[in-house]
C-alpha positions as CSV (number, residue, x, y, z in Angstrom):
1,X,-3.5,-20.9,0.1
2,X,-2.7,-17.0,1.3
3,X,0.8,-16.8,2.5
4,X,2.7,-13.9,4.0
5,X,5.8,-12.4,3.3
6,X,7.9,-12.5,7.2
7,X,7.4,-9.1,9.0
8,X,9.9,-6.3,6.8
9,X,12.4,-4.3,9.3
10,X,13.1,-1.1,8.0
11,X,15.5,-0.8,5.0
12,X,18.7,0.1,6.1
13,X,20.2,2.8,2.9
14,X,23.2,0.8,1.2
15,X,25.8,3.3,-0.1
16,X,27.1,0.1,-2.3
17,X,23.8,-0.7,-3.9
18,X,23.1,3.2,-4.5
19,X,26.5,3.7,-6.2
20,X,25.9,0.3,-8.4
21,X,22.9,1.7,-10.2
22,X,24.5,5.5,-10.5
23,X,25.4,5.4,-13.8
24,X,26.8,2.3,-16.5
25,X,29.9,2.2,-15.4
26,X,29.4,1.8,-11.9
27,X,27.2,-1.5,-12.6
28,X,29.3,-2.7,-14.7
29,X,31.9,-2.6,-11.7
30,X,29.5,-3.6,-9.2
31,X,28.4,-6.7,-11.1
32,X,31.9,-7.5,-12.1
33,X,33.3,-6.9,-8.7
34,X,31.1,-9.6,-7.2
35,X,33.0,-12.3,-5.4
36,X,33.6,-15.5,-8.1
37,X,32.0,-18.6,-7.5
38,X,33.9,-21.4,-6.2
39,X,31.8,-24.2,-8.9
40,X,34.0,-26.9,-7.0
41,X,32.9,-26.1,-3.7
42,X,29.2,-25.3,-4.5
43,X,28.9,-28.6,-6.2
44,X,30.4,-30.2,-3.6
45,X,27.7,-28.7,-1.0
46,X,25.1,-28.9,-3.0
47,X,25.5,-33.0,-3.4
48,X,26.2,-32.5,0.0
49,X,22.7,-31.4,0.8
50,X,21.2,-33.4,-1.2
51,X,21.9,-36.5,0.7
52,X,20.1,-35.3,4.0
53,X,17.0,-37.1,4.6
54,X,14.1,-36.0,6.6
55,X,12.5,-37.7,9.7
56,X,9.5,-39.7,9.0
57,X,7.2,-37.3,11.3
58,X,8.5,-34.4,9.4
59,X,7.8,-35.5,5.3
60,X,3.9,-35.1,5.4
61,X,4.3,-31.8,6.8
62,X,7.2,-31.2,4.0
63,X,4.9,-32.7,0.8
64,X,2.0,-30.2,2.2
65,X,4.7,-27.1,2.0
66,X,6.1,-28.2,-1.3
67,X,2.4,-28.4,-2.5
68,X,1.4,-24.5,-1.0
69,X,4.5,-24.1,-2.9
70,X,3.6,-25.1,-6.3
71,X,3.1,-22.9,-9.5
72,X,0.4,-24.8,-11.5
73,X,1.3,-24.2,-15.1
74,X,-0.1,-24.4,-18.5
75,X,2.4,-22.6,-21.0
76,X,1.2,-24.1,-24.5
77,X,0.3,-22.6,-27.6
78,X,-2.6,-25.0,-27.7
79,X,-4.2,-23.8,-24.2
80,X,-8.4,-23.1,-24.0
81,X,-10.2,-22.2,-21.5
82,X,-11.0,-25.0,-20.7
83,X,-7.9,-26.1,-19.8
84,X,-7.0,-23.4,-17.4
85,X,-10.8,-24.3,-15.9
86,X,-9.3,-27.2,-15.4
87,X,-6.3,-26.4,-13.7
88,X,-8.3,-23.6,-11.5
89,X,-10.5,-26.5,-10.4
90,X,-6.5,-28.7,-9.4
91,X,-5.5,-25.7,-7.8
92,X,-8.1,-25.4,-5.2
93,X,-8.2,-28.9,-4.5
94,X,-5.4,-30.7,-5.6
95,X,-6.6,-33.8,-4.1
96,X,-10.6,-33.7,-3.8
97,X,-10.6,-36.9,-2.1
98,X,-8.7,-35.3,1.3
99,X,-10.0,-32.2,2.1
100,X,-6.8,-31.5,4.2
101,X,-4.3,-30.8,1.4
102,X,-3.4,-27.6,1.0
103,X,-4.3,-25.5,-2.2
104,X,-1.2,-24.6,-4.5
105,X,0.5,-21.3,-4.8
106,X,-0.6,-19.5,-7.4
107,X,-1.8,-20.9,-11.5
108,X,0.3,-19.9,-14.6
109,X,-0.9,-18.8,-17.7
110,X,-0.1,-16.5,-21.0
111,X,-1.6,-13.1,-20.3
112,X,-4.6,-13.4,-22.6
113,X,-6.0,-16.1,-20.4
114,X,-5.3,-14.1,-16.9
115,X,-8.5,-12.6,-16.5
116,X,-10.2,-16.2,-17.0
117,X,-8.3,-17.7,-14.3
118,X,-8.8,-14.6,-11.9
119,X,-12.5,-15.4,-12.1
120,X,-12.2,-19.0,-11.6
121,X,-10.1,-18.2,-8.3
122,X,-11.7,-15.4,-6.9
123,X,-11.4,-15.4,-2.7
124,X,-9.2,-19.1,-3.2
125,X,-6.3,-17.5,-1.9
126,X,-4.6,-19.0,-5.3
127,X,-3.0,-16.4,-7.0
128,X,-2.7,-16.2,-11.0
129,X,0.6,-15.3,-12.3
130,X,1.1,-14.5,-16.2
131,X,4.4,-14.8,-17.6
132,X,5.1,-12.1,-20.2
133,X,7.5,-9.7,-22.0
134,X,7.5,-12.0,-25.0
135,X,7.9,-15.4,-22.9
136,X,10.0,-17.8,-23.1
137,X,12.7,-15.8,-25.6
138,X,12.4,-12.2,-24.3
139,X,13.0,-10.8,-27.9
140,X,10.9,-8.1,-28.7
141,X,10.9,-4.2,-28.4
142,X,10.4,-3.1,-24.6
143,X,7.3,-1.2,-26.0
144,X,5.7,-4.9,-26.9
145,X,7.0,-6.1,-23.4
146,X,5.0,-3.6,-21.8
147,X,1.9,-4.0,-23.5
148,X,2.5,-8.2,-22.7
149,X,2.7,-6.9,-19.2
150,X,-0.4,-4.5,-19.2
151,X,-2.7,-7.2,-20.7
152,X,-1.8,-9.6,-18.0
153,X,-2.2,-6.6,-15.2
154,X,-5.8,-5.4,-17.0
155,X,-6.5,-9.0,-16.5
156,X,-6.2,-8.9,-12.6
157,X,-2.9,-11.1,-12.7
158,X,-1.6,-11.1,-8.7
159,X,2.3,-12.0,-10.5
160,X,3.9,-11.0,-14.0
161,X,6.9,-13.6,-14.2
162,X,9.1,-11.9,-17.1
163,X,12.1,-12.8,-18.8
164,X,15.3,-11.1,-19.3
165,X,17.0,-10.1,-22.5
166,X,19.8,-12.7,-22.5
167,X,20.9,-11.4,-25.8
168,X,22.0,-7.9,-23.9
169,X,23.1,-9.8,-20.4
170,X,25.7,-11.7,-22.3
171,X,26.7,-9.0,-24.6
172,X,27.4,-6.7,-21.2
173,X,25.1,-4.5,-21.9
174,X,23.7,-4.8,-18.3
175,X,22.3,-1.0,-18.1
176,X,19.6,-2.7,-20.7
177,X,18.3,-5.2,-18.6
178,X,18.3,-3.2,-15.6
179,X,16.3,-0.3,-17.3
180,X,13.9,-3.1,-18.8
181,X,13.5,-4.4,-15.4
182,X,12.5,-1.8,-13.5
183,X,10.5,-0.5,-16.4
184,X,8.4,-4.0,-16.6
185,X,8.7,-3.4,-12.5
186,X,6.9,0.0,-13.1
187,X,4.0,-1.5,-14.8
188,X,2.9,-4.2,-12.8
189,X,1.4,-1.8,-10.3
190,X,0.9,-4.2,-7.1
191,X,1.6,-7.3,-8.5
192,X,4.6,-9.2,-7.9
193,X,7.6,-9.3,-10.5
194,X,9.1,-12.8,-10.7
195,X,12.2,-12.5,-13.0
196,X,13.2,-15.1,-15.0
197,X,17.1,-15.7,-15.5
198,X,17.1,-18.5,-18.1
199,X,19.8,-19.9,-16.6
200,X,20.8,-22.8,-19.0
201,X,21.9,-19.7,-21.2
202,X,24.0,-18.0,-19.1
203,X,27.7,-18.7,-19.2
204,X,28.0,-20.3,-15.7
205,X,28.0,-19.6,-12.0
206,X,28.8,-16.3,-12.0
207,X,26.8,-15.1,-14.6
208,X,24.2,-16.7,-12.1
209,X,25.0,-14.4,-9.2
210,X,25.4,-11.4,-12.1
211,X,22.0,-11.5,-13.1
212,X,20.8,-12.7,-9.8
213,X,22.2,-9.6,-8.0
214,X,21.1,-7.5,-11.7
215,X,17.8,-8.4,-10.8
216,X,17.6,-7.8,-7.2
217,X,18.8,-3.9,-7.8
218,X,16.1,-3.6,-10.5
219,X,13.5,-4.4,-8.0
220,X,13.1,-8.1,-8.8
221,X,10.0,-9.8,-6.0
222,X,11.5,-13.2,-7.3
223,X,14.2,-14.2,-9.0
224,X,13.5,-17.5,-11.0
225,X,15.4,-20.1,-12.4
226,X,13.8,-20.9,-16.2
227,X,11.2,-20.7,-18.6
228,X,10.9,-24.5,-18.1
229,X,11.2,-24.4,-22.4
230,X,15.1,-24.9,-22.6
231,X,17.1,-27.8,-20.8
232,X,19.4,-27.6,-18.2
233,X,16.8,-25.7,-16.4
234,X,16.7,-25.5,-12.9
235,X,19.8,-27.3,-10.6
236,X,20.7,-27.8,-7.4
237,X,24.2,-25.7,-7.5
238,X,22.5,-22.7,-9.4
239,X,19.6,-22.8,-6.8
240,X,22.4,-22.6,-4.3
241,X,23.9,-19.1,-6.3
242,X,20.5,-17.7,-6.0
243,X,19.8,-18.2,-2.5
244,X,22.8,-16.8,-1.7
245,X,21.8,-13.7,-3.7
246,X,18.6,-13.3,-1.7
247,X,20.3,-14.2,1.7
248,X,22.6,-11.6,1.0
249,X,20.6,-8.7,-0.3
250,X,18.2,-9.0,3.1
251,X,21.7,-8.5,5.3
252,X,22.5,-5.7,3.2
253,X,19.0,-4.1,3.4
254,X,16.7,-5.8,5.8
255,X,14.3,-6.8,2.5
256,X,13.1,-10.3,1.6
257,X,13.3,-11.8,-1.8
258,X,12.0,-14.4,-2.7
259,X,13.8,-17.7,-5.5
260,X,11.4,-19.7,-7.8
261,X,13.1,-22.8,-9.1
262,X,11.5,-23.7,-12.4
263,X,11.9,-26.7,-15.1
264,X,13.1,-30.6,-14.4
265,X,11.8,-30.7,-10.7
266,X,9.3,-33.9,-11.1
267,X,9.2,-36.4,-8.2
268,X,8.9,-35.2,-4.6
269,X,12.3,-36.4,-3.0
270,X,13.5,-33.5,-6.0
271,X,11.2,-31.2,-3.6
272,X,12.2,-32.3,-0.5
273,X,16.1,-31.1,-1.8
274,X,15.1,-28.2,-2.6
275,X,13.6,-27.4,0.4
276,X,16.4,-28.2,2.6
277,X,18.8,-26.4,0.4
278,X,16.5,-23.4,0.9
279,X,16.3,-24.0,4.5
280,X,20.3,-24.4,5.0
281,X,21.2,-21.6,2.5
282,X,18.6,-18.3,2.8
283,X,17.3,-19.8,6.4
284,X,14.2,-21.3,7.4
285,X,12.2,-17.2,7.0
286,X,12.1,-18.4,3.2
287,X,10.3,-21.5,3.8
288,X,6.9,-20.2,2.8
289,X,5.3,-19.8,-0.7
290,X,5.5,-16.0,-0.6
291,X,9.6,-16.5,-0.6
292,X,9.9,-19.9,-2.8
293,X,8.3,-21.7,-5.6
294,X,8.1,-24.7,-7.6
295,X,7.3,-23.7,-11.1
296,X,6.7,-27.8,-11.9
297,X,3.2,-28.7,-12.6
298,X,4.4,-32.4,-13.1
299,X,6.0,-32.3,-9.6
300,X,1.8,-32.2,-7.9
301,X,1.1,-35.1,-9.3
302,X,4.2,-37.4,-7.3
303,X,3.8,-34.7,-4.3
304,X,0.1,-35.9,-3.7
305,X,0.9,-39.9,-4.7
306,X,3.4,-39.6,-1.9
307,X,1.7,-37.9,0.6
308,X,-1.4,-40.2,0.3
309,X,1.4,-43.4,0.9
310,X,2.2,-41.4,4.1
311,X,-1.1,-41.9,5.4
312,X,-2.2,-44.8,3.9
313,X,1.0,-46.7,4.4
314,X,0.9,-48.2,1.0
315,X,1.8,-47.1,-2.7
316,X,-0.9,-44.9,-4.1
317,X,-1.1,-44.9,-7.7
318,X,-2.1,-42.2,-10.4
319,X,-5.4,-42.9,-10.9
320,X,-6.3,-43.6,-7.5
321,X,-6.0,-40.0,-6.5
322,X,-8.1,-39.0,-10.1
323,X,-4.7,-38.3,-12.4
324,X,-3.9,-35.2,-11.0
């Protein structure tokens, strides 16, 4: 599915965010100056939203945008070609049996296997992402991060989803992971940079909104959630931090950014509260796939169970829809 990014106004220039990248010291006091998150409060609205339900009418037309929405992933030291042939195959047609479901966002793999799934999806509108920089721990020398990154890129990869050096975020060292960033940014030519937080290892919320905003200023496309390999990995409240980040920075400079929420999303109501969250939080301009993202392979398989009990009025089960 080919989605578009909402028409850009011009940047408006930021005397803020050019001062916090001017030198060490005046990150370090833009990052720490951010306002501190009230946990109480976001927990509190986060619940809150997460009790809204959807008309009838509406939840087909939500299970087909969590669908477009979807990252197909295969992230395994045992993956083969013919795996990710397989999942090309799911991300085209999801659902071969109704021709009307929409194809996914984009299909996942390590960078060796990038150029594989760029043939199998060439002119689907899918595009292939390949997570690098030493995925899912992020420790390596940035010269190895690059080269992760260039394979992936020689491979024809549309998005690089990185990880950052949690190791220097929580040591301070902030200047690191910026230069890192826009170094791994650098290299990716024209595809998009997704930037994973790993936020199960950060020390809370505003550590959440640190490396959110850290991110954003290194030129961040997406700021994501989680590798999907460590547990907590993506919540409600932190989803919530991160929206706010993206929300924010397009006040401050007319840009949008875009969230991926990655790791423990798996049944379709999951979807359906992430998606108001996104609507009630950024605004309803981020609900497309080029602006969020499920990064939850197991979350297609419920999405298309439910949808077919929407129009068939009855429980679908796995292997009536093939066991996708």
């Amino acid at each position: 599915m080919t989605s578009t990014v909402p028409a850009q106004r011009p940047a408006r220039p930021s005397v803020e965010l050019t001062e916090a990248v001017r030198d060490t010291t005046s990150l370090r006091r833009f990052l720490r100056g951010l306002p501190g998150v009230d946990a109480v409060g976001l927990e509190h609205r986060a619940a809150t939203l997460a009790t809204r339900s959807i008309k009838a009418g509406a939840k087909l037309r939500a299970i087909d945008l969590a669908i477009s929405m979807v990252d197909l992933t295969t992230l395994e030291g045992a993956d083969t070609p013919g795996k990710v042939r397989s999942l090309c195959v799911q991300a085209r047609r999801p659902d071969p049996g109704h021709a009307g479901v929409p194809s996914v966002a984009a299909v996942c793999v390590y960078p060796d296997l990038a150029g594989q799934a760029v043939e199998l999806l060439r002119g689907s509108g899918v595009g292939v992402a390949a997570v690098a920089t030493a995925f899912p721990s992020g420790r390596s020398s940035r010269a190895v991060k690059l080269a992760d990154t260039a394979l992936a890129v020689d491979g024809g990869a549309t998005e690089i989803d990185m990880v950052i050096d949690r190791g220097a975020f929580l040591s301070g060292r902030y200047a690191d992971v910026l230069d890192e960033i826009i170094a791994v940014k650098q290299a990716c030519g024209p595809a998009h940079l997704k930037v994973i937080l790993e936020t199960g290892e950060l020390a809370g919320y505003d550590d959440v909104r640190r490396a959110s905003w850290l991110a954003l200023l290194a030129g961040a496309d997406v700021i994501k959630t989680s590798t999907g390999k460590i547990s907590p990995a993506s919540t409600l409240p932190v989803i919530h931090v991160m929206l706010q980040a993206v929300r924010d920075w397009h006040r401050l400079t007319g840009e949008h950014r875009g969230v991926k929420a990655a790791g423990g999303i798996r049944t379709t109501k999951d979807a359906i509260r992430y998606l108001v969250a996104v609507n009630e939080v950024a605004g309803p301009a981020w609900l497309t796939p080029a602006l969020f993202r499920f990064g939850a392979s197991s979350l297609l398989a419920d999405l298309l169970r439910q949808r077919r009990t929407q129009l068939e009025g009855h429980y679908v089960s796995h292997d009536d829809i093939g066991g996708a």
